[in-house]
C-alpha positions as CSV (number, residue, x, y, z in Angstrom):
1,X,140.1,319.4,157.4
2,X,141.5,316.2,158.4
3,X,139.3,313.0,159.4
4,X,140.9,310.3,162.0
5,X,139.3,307.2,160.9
6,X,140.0,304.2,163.2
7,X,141.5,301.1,161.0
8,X,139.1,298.9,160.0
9,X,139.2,295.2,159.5
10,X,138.0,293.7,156.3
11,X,136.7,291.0,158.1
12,X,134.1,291.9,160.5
13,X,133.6,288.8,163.4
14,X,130.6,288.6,164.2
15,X,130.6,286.5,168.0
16,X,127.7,284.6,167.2
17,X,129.3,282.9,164.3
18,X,132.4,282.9,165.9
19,X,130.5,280.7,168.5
20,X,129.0,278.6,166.5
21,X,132.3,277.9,164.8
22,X,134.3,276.9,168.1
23,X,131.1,275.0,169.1
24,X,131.1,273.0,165.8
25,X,135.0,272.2,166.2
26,X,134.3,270.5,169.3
27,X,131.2,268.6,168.2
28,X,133.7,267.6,166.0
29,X,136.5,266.3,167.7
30,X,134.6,264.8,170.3
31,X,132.8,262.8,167.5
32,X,136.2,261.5,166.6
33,X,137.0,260.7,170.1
34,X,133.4,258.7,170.3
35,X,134.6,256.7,167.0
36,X,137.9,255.9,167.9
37,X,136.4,254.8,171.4
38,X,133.9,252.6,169.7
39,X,136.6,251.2,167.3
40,X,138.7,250.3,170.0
41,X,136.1,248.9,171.7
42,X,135.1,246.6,169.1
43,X,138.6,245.4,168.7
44,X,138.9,244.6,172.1
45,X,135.6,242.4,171.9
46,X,136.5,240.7,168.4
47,X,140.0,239.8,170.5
48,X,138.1,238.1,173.4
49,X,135.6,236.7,171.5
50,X,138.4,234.3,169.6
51,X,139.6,234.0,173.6
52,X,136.6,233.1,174.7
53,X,136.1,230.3,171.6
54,X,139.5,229.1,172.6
55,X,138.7,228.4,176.2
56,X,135.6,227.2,174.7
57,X,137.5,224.5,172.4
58,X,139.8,223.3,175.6
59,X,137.0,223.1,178.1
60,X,135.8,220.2,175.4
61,X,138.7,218.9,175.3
62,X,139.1,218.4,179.0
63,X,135.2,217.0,179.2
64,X,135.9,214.7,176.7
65,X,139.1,213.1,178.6
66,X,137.2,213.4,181.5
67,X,134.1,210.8,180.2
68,X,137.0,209.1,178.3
69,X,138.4,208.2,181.7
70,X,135.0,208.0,183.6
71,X,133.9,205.7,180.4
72,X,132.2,202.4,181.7
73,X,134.1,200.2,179.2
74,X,137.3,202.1,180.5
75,X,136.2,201.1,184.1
76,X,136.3,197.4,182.8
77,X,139.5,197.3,182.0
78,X,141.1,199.0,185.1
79,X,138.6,196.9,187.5
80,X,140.2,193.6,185.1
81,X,143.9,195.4,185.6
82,X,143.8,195.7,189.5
83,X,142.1,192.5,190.3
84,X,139.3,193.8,191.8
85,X,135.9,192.0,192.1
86,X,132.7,193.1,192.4
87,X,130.5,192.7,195.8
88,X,127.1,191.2,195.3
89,X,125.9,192.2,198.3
90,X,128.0,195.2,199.5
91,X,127.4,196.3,202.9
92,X,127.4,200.2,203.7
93,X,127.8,202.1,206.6
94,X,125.5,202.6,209.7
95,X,124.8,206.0,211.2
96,X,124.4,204.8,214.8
97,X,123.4,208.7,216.2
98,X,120.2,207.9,216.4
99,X,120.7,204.7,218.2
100,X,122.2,206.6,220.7
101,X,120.1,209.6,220.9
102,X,117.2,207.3,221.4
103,X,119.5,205.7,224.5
């Protein structure tokens, strides 16, 4: 008498480790997605962090010409270059709207 056996496998797959398996691949690569996020991301912030300091550097730099030129002693001299004389008793403008809101 003759006995059909089906073929087996040597390897039996069992779908609960199989699961866990495909889960634990894509734990995986998504942790290497998360790193290489995070690595580009401090790149990008190292990068604007020397921008920043540069803009940083130039915006003292333009302060400092700007209370070179606004300097008192600097004043001097251009009041002394254009001839100009100082008023002891200057005389300002009037508002006269209430002069003639009272009218």
């Amino acid at each position: 008498m003759t006995i059909i056996e089906p073929n087996k496998s040597k390897y039996s797959y069992n779908p609960i480790i199989l699961t866990l398996s495909v889960f634990l691949v894509a734990l995986v690569c998504l942790n290497i997605c998360f790193y290489n996020n995070n690595v580009v991301l401090k790149q990008s912030i190292s990068i604007e962090s020397k921008n920043l300091q540069k803009l940083q550097v130039a915006n003292a730099e333009i302060k400092d010409q700007l209370y070179k030129i606004t300097d008192i002693n600097n004043m001097n001299s251009v009041i002394e270059a254009k001839n100009l004389v100082k008023d002891r008793n200057p005389e300002y403008f009037k508002n006269e709207s209430e002069i003639l809101a009272i009218n």
